[in-house]
C-alpha positions as CSV (number, residue, x, y, z in Angstrom):
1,X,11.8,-15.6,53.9
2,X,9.6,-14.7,51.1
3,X,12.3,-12.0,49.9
4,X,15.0,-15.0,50.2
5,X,12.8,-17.1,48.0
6,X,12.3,-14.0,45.4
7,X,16.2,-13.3,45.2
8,X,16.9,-17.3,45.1
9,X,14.1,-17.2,41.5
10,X,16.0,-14.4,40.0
11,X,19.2,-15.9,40.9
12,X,18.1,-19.0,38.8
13,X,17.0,-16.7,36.1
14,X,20.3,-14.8,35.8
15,X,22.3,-18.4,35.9
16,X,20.1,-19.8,32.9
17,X,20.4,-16.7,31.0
18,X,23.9,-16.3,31.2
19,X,24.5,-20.1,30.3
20,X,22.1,-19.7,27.0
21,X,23.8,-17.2,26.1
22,X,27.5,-18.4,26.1
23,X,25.9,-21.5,24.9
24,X,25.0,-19.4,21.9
25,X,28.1,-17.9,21.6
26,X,30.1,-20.7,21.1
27,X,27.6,-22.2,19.3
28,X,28.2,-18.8,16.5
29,X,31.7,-19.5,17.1
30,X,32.2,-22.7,15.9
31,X,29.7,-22.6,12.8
32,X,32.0,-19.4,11.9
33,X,35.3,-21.5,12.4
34,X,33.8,-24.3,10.2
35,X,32.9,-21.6,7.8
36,X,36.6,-20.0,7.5
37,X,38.2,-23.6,7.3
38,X,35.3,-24.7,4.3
39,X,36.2,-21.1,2.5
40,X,40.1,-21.3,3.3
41,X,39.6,-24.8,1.4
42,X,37.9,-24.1,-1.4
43,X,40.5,-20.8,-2.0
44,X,43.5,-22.7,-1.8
45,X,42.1,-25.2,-4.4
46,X,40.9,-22.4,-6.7
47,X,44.5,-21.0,-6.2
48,X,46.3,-24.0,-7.2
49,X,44.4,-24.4,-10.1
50,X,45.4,-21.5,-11.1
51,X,49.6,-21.8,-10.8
52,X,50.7,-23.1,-13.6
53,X,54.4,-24.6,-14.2
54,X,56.8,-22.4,-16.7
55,X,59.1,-24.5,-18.5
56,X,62.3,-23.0,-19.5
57,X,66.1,-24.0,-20.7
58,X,68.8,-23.1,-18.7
59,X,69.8,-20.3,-21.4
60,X,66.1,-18.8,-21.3
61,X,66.4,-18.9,-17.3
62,X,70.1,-17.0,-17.4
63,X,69.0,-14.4,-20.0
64,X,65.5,-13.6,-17.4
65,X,67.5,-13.8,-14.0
66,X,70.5,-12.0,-12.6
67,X,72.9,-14.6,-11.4
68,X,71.9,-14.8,-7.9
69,X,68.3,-15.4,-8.9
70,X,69.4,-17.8,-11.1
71,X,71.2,-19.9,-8.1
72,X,68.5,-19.6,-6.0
73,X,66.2,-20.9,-8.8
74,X,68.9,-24.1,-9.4
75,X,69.1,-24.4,-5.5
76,X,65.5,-24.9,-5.0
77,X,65.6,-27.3,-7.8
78,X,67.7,-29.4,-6.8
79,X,66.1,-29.1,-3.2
80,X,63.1,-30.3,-4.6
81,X,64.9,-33.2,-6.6
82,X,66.2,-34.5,-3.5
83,X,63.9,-34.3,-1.2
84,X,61.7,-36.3,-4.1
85,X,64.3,-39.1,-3.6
């Protein structure tokens, strides 16, 4: 009986320590996630800063870009002009 009462204690023991810990875990988990997603933030900001637009004619583009390069530059365009509409 004594033994039973003994094995029960350490039992208990074992059950908090294992909870605290995973506790803890996810705890370090989630202050970590919060901490990639803040820094992930803050980078794309500083990297859109940074991109600035080039404005060229269509004769500057053509004499830069081979002629596929060049459609693929007009495609996007006109992509962009209209999805914008």
């Amino acid at each position: 009986m004594y033994l039973h009462h003994i094995l029960l204690n350490i039992m208990k023991k074992i059950i908090f320590l294992w909870a605290a810990v995973w506790s803890i875990a996810l705890m370090s988990c989630a202050q970590e996630s919060q901490q990639n997603k803040t820094g992930a933030i803050a980078q794309n900001d500083k990297s859109d800063a940074a991109v600035q637009k080039i404005k060229k004619s269509d004769a500057e583009w053509k004499t830069l870009l081979n002629e596929q390069q060049y459609e693929v530059l007009r495609e996007k365009e006109r992509s962009a002009l209209s999805a914008a509409h």
